[in-house]
LOMIDREN-881862 format. One line per field, with one value per residue (C-alpha): residue in three letters; x, y, z. Coordinates in steps of 0.001 Angstrom, whole numbers, always signed. Layout:
% residues N
res	ALA	...
X	X	...
Y	Y	...
Z	Z	...
//
This chain:
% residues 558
res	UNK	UNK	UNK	UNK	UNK	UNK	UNK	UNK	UNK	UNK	UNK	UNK	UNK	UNK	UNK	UNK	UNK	UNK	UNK	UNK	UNK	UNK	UNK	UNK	UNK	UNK	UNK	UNK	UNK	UNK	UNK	UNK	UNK	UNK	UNK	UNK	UNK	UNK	UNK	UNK	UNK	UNK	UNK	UNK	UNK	UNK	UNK	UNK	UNK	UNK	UNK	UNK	UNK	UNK	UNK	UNK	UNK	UNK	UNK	UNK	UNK	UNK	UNK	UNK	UNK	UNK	UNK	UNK	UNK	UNK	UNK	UNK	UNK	UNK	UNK	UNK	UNK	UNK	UNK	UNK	UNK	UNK	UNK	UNK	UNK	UNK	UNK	UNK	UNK	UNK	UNK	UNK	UNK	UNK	UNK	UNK	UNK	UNK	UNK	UNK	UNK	UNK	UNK	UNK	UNK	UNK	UNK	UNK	UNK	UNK	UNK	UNK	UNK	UNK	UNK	UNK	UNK	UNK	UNK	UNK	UNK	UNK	UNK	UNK	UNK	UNK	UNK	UNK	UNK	UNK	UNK	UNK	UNK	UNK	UNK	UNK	UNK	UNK	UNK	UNK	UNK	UNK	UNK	UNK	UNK	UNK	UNK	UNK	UNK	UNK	UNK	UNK	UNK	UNK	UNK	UNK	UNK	UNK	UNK	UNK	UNK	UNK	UNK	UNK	UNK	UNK	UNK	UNK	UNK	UNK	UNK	UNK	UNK	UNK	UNK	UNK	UNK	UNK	UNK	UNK	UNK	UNK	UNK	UNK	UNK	UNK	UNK	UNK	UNK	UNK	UNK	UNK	UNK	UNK	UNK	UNK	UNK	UNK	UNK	UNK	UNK	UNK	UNK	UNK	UNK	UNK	UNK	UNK	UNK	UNK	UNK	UNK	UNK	UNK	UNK	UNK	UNK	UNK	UNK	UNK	UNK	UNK	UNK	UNK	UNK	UNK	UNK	UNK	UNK	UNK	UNK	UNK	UNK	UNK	UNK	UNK	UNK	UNK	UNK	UNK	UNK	UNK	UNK	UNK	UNK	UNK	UNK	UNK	UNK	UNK	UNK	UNK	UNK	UNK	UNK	UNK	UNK	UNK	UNK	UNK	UNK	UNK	UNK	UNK	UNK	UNK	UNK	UNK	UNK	UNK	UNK	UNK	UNK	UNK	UNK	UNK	UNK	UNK	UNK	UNK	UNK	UNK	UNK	UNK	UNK	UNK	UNK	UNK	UNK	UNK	UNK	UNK	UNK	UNK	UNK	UNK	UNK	UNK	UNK	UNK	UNK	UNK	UNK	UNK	UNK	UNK	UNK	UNK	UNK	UNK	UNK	UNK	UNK	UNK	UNK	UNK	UNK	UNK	UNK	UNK	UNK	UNK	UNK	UNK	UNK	UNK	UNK	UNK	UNK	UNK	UNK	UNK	UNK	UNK	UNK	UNK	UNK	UNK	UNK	UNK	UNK	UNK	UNK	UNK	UNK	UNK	UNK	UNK	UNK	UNK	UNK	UNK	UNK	UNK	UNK	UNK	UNK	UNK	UNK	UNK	UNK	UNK	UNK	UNK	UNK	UNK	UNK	UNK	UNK	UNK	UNK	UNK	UNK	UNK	UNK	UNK	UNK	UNK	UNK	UNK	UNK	UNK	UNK	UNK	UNK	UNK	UNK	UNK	UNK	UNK	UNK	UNK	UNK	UNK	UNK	UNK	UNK	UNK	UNK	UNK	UNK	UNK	UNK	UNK	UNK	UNK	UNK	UNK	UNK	UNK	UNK	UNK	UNK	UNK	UNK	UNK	UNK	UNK	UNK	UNK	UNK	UNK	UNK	UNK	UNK	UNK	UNK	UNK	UNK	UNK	UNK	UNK	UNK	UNK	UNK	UNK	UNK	UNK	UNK	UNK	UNK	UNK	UNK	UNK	UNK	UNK	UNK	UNK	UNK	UNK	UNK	UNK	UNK	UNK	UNK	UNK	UNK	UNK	UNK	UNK	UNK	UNK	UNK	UNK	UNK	UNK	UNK	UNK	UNK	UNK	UNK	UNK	UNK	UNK	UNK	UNK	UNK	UNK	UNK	UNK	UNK	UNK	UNK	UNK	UNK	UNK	UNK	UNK	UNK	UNK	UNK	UNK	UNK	UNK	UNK	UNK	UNK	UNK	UNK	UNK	UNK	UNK	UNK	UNK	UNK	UNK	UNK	UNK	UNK	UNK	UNK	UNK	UNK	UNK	UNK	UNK	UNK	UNK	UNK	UNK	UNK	UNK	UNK	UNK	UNK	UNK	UNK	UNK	UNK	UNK	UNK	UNK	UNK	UNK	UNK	UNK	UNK	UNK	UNK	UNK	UNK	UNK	UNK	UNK	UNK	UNK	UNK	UNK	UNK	UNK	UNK	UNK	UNK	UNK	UNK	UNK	UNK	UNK
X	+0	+1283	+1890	+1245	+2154	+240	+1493	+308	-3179	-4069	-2661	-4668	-8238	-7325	-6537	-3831	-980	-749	+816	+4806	+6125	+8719	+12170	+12811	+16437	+17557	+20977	+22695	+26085	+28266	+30157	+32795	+34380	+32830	+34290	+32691	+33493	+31527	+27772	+25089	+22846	+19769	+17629	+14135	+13037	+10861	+12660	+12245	+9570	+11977	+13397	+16707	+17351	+20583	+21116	+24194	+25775	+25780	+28110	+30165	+29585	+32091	+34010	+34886	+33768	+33865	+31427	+30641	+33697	+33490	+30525	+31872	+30134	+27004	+24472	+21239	+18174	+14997	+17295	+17898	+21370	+23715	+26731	+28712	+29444	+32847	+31422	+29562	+26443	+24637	+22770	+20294	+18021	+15292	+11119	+9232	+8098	+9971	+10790	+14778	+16924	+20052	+22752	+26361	+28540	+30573	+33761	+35611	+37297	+39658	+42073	+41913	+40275	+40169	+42052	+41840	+43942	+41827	+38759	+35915	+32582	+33167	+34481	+32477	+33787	+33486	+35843	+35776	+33208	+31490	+30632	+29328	+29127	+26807	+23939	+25750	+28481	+26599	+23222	+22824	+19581	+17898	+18810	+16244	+13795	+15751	+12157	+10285	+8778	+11747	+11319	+14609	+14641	+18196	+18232	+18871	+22064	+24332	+22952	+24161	+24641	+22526	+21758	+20534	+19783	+17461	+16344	+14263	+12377	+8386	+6703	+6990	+10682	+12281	+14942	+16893	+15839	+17897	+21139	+20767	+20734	+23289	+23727	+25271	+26203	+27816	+27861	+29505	+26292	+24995	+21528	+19864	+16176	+15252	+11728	+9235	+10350	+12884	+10494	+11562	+15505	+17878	+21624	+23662	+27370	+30658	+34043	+35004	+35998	+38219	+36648	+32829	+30481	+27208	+24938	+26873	+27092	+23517	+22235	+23765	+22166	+18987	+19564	+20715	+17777	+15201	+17024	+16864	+13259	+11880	+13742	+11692	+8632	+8834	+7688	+9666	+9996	+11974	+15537	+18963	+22414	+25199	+28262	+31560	+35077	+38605	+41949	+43969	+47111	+48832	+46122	+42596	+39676	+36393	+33626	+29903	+27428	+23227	+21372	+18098	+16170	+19469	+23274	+26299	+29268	+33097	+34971	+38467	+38044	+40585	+38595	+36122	+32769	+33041	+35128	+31988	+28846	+29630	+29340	+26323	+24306	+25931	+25042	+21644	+20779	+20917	+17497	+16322	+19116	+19101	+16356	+13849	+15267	+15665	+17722	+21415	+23130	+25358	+28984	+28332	+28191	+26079	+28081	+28590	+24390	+24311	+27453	+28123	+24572	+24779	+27798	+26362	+23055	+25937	+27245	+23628	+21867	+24249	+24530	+20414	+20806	+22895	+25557	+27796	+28996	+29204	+32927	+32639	+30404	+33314	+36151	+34251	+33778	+37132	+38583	+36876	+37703	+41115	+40867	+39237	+41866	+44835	+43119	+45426	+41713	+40581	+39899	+38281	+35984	+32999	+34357	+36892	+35337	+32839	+36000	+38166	+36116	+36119	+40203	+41198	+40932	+41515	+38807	+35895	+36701	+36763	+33176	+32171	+34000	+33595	+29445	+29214	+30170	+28014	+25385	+26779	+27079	+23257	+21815	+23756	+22278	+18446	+19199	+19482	+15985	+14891	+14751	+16912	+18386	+16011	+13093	+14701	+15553	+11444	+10399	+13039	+11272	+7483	+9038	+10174	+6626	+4951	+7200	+9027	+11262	+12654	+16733	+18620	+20006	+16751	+15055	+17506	+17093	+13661	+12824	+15967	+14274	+10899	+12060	+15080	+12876	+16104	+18391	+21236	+22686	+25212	+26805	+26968	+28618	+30810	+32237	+31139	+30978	+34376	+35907	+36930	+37690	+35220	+35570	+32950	+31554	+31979	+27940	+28462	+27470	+26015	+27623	+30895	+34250	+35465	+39202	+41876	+44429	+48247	+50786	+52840	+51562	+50664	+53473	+53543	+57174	+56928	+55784	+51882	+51543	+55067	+53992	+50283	+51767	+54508	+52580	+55737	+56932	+58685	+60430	+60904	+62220	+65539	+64892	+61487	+59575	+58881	+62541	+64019	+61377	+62986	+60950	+62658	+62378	+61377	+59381	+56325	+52915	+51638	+48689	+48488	+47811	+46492	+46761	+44100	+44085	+45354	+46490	+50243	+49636	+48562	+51171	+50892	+51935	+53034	+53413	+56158	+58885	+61633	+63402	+64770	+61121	+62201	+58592	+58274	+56550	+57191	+55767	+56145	+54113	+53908	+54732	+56092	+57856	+55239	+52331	+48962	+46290	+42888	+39742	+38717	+35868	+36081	+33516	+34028	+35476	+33372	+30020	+27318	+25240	+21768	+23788	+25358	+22371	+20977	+24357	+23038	+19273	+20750	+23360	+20497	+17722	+15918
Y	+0	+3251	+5827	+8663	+11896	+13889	+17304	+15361	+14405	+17881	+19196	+16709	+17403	+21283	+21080	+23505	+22077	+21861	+18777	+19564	+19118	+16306	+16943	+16736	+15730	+15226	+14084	+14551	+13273	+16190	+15326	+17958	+17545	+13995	+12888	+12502	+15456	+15574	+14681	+17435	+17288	+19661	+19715	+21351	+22048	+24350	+26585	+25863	+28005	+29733	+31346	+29529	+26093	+23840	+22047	+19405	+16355	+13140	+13932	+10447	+7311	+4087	+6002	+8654	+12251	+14667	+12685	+16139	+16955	+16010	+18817	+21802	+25345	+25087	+27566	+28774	+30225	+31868	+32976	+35808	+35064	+31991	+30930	+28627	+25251	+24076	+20434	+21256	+23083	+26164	+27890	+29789	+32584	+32697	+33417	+30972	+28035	+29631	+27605	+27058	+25454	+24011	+22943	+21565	+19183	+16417	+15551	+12192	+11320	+9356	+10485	+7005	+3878	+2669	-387	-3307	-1253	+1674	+2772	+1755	+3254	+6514	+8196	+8612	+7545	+9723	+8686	+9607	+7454	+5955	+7036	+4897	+6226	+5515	+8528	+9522	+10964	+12499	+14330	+16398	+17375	+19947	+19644	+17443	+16870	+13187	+11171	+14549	+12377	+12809	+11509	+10883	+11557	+11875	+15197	+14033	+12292	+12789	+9965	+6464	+7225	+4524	+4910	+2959	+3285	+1753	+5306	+4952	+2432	+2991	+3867	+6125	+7235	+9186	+11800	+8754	+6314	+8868	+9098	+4903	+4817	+3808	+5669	+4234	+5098	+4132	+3614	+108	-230	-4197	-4744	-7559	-8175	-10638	-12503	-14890	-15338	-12766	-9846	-6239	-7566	-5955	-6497	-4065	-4546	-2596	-4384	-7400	-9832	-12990	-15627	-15052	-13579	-11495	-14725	-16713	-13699	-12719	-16226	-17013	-13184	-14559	-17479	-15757	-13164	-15897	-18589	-15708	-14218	-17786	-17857	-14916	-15741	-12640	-11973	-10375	-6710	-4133	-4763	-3472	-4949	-3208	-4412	-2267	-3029	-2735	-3310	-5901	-4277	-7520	-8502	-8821	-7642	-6594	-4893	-4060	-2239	-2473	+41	+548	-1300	-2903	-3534	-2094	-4148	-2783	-6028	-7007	-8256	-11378	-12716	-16095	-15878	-17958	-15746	-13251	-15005	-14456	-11035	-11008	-13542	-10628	-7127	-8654	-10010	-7057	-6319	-7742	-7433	-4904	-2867	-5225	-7087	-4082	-734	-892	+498	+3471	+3592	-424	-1896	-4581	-5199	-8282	-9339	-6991	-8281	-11850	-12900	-11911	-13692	-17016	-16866	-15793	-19509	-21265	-19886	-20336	-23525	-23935	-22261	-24853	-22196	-23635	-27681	-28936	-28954	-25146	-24719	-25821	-23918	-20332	-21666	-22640	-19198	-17257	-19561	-18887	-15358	-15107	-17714	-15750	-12394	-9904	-8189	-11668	-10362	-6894	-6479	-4264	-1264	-1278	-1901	+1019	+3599	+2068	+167	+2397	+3232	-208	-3409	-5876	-4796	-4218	-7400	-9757	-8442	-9653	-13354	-13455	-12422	-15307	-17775	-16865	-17453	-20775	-20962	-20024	-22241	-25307	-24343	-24229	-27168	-29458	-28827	-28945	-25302	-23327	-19653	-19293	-19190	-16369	-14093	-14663	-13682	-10401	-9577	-9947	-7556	-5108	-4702	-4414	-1755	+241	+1847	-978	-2176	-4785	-5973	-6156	-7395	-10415	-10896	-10930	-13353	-15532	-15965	-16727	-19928	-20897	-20588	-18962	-15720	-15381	-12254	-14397	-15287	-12393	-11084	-13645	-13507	-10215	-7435	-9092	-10298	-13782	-16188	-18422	-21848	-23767	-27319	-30369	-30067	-26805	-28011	-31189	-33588	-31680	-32965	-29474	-29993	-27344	-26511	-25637	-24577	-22413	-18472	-17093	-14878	-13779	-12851	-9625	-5765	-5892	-2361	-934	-3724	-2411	+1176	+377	-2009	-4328	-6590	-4623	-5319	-9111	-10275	-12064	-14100	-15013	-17937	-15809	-14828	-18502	-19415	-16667	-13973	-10146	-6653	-5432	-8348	-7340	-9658	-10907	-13355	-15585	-19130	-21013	-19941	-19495	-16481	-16594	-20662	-21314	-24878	-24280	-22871	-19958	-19141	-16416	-15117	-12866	-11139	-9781	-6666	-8204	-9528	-13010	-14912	-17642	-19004	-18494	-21405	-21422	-22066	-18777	-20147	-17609	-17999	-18588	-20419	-20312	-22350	-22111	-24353	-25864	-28284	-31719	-33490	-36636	-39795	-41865	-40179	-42307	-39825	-40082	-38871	-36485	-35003	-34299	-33328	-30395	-30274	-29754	-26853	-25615	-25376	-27529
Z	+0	-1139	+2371	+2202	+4802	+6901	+4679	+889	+2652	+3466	+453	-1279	+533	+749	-2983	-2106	-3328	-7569	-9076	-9400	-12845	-13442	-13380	-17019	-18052	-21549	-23447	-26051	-27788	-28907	-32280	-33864	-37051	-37177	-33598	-30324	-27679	-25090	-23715	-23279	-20667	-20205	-17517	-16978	-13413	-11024	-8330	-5179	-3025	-982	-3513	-3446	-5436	-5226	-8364	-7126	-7880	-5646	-2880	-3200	-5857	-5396	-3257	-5593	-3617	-6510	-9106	-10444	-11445	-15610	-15551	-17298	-18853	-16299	-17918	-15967	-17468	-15806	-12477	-11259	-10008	-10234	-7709	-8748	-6340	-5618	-6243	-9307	-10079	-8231	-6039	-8335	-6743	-8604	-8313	-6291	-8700	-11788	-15044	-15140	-17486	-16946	-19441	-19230	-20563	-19469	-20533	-20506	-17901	-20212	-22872	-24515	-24133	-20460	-19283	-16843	-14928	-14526	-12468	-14368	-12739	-11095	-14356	-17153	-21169	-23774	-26797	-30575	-31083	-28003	-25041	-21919	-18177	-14929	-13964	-10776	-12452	-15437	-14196	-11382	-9691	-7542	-3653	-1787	-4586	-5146	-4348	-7495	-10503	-13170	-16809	-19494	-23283	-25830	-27406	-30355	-32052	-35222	-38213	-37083	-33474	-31607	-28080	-25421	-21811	-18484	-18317	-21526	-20730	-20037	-16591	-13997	-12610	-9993	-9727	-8239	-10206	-13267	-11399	-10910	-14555	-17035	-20948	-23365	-27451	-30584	-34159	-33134	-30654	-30462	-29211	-28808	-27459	-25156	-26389	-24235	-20994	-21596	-22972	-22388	-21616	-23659	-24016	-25491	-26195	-27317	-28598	-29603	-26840	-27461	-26020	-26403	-28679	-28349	-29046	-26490	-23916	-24425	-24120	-20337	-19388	-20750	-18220	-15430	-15196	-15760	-13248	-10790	-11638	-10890	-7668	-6608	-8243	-10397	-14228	-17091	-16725	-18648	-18030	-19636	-19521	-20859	-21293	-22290	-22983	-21043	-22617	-21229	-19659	-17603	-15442	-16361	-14808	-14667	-12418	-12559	-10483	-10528	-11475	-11200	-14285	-15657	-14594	-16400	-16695	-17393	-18737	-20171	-23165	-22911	-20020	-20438	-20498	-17152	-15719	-16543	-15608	-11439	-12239	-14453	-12036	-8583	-10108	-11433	-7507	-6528	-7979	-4762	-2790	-952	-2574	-2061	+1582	+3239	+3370	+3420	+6457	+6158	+6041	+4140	+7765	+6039	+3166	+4389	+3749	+861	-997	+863	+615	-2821	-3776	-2024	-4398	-7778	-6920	-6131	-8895	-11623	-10916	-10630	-14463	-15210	-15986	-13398	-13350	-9782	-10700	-11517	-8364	-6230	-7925	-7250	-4128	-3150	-4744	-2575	+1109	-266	-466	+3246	+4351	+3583	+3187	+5597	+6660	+7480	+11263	+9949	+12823	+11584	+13043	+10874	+7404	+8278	+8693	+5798	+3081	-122	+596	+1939	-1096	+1413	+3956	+1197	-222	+3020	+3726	+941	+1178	+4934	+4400	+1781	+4006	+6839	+4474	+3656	+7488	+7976	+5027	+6879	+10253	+9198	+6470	+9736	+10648	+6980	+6074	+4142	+3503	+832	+3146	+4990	+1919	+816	+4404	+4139	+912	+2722	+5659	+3410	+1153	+4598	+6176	+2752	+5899	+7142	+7111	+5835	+8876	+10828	+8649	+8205	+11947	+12461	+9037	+10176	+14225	+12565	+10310	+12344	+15948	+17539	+16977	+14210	+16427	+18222	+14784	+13700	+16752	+16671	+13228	+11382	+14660	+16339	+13368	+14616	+12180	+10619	+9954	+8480	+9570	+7922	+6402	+5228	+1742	+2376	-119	-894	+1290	+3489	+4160	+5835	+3554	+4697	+1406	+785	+307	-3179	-5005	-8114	-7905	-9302	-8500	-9147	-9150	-10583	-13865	-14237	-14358	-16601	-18815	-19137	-15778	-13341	-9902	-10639	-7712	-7755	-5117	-6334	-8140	-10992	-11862	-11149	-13681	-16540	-16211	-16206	-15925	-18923	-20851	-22533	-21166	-24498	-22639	-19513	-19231	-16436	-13027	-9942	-7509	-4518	-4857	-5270	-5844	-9567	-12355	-13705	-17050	-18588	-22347	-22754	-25064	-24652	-25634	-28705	-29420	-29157	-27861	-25135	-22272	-18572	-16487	-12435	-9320	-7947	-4020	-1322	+1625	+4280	+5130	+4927	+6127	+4313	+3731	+280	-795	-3185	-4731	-3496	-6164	-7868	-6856	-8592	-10926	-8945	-5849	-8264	-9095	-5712	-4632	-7311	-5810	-2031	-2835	-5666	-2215	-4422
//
């Protein structure tokens, strides 16, 4: 049931109080002498009745605390006096209720295409011919008016421009829901429509990636969204993926983030579409989670049920799509216990993530690995009695609808007490607010073998940093696994083969050449000096293929 406050009902019977007009924002791509330049944006909105309106930016996004920095040549119209803000935009004085206009452009905050090595979210792209870049660093907005009806329209493009975005897509939309969005154009633009089951999905694609295609890539989104629709009992509904490429530079990579009818996705283009699909099946949970479960704390003290939780369903619901083989099921799984086992942030208490997460790698990524498992943890705990996690998240969901105010957290707590019969505080005391380390049982995923590992630490044998910078290996160290093996200062990375994060027990293999452009292969276990100790999980030998298969139906909640 839609709330509504004491101030709208009296407006309402009083009939005081005329309908606002929408926040109307359009954009444009800005093309000079046949190359791309920059993006206009234009924005039509009412002054505030006070007399005084703040059109700003989003005070932080990823991190980043100056998203409206790429704004440049803010114009006002209908004021009667504009001050520049430090941040981006303006305080504008103008007549209670008056018409304004605002126009600006933003500029790329790259010089050339972006690579695995750069940030990938908080900046926007605008290239010769393409541009791609998330709301919250594109539109601004007038000061508290984030919840105002907004609506989104291009302003027009040169001839063979296409465009997409989320924000075009029909229905009603907030201010919020526009700096959630993602835009996205190009001559070189791919879209492909989703049909059936997969009506109003759309995937649209930039650059050519090496080791997938837009049918394949297209077809295990198509999966994904469905797989996870049916998990929540949900329909098809307008949704956009977007997909954009990075330029290998040593290491690959990739990142995504949700937005708020779609997800965009920043990938290297040498990576496998396996490599991929964790992040397709993560960015599109969060559709649910947390927007549906409950509101996120502040300061990402519950990054560990936003982002764990999340990665825990990425593993169970690929493999439910069939996406993932048991055997693949296990190796995501065991990368990330290895990541938590020798992770230095391993014993972040929660404290500590709140003050350091978006400056400290290590901290932001153990909440996420250490909130996983106490999801695997939980679903162990209430499979005993012949419940499951699943049951919780479905009761969060039911919380939420009834009370739109209520948290994340909270709401975990309450849904967990009512199907498990007793808290899940003390956990969650234990192992997210003190930090201690968590070790999971023996049944933590019912027919998979949970052994501690000891072996040697993982070392690449090489400066990480000094390379990506560089873009040829740098500060190979002479007393390392990497050198004994060949490699040098100085060798150009044509490719890598092989190889497992964080796991010294596997070789890693490197393509290289040297100065003289002589080509050859550089094969090592990357193992330190020290120890680590870590857990890991096996399907066990010779399992018969009916136990196989609910092996799959148990870790599925099937």
């Amino acid at each position: 049931m839609r709330r509504l406050s004491v101030g709208v009902l009296v407006a309402l019977l009083l009939g005081a109080a005329a309908k606002a007009e929408p926040v109307r924002y359009a954009l444009s791509p800005v093309v000079e002498n046949g190359a791309l330049k920059a993006l206009a944006v234009d924005i039509d909105f009412e002054g505030d009745e006070d007399g005084l309106t703040v059109l700003k930016f989003i005070d932080s996004f990823q991190g980043d605390t100056r998203p409206g920095r790429f704004a440049e040549g803010l114009e006002i119209t209908g004021a009667k006096s504009v001050t520049p803000r430090p941040g981006g935009g303006a305080e504008i004085h103008a007549a209670p209720g008056a018409a304004l206009h605002a126009r600006y452009r933003i500029r790329s905050g790259y010089d050339k295409a972006p690579t695995t090595q750069d940030e990938t979210q908080t900046k926007p792209i605008v290239l010769p011919d393409w541009f791609y870049a998330a709301g919250e660093v594109v539109f601004a907005f007038p000061a508290g008016r984030r919840d105002e009806a907004a609506t989104f329209a291009w302003g027009g493009a040169p001839e063979g421009f296409r465009l997409v975005s989320d924000l075009s897509a029909p229905g009603p939309q907030a201010v919020e829901d526009v700096l959630h969005g993602v835009v996205m154009g190009s001559p070189r633009l791919r879209i492909i429509n989703g049909a059936g089951a997969n009506a109003g999905t759309r995937i649209a694609a930039l650059g050519t990636f090496d080791r997938f295609d837009d049918p394949i890539f297209a077809d295990a989104a198509f999966r994904i969204i469905k797989a996870e629709r049916d998990f929540w009992g949900d329909g098809a509904s307008p949704f956009l993926v977007t997909l954009a490429p990075l330029v290998p530079r040593v290491f690959e990579a990739y990142s995504g983030t949700g937005r708020t009818d779609g997800f965009a996705l920043w990938v290297g283009t040498s990576l496998s579409l396996k490599e991929v699909l964790p992040l397709l099946a993560h960015e599109y949970f969060h559709t649910w989670n947390n927007g549906q479960l409950g509101a996120q704390a502040a300061h990402r003290s519950t990054a560990w049920l936003s982002e764990g939780f999340t990665d825990f369903y990425t593993k169970r619901l690929l493999l439910r799509a069939g996406l993932f083989s048991l055997e693949d099921y296990v190796a995501s799984w065991n990368e990330w216990l290895r990541a938590y086992g020798v992770s230095p942030a391993r014993n972040a208490t929660e404290k500590r993530i709140t003050e350091v997460y978006w400056a400290d790698h290590d901290v932001e990524d153990v909440a996420y690995k250490r909130g996983a498992m106490l999801a695997a943890l939980f679903d162990a705990q209430l499979r005993r009695d012949g419940r499951g996690l699943d049951m919780v998240m479905r009761q969060m969901r039911l919380l939420k609808s009834r009370n739109p105010e209520s948290g994340l957290r909270p709401n975990f707590e309450v849904a967990f007490e009512k199907i498990a019969g007793r808290p899940a505080l003390p956990d969650i005391d234990r192992y997210e607010m003190r930090g201690e380390t968590l070790i999971l049982p023996p049944d933590a995923f019912a027919c998979l073998t949970v052994e501690t590992v000891i072996q040697p630490n993982f070392d690449v044998g090489f400066d990480t940093d000094a390379t990506a910078a560089k873009g040829v290996f740098a500060g190979v160290d002479p007393a390392g696994p990497a050198y004994a093996a060949g490699l040098r200062d100085g060798m150009k990375r044509l490719g890598r083969e092989g190889g497992a994060a964080n796991d010294s027990s596997v070789d890693l293999t490197y393509r290289v050449a040297d100065a003289a452009g002589v080509k050859r292969e550089i094969r090592y276990k990357p193992e330190g000096k020290t120890r680590v100790t870590f857990q890991r999980l096996s399907v066990p030998l010779n399992l018969p293929p009916d136990q196989r298969r609910a092996c799959v139906r148990t870790l599925t909640g099937l």
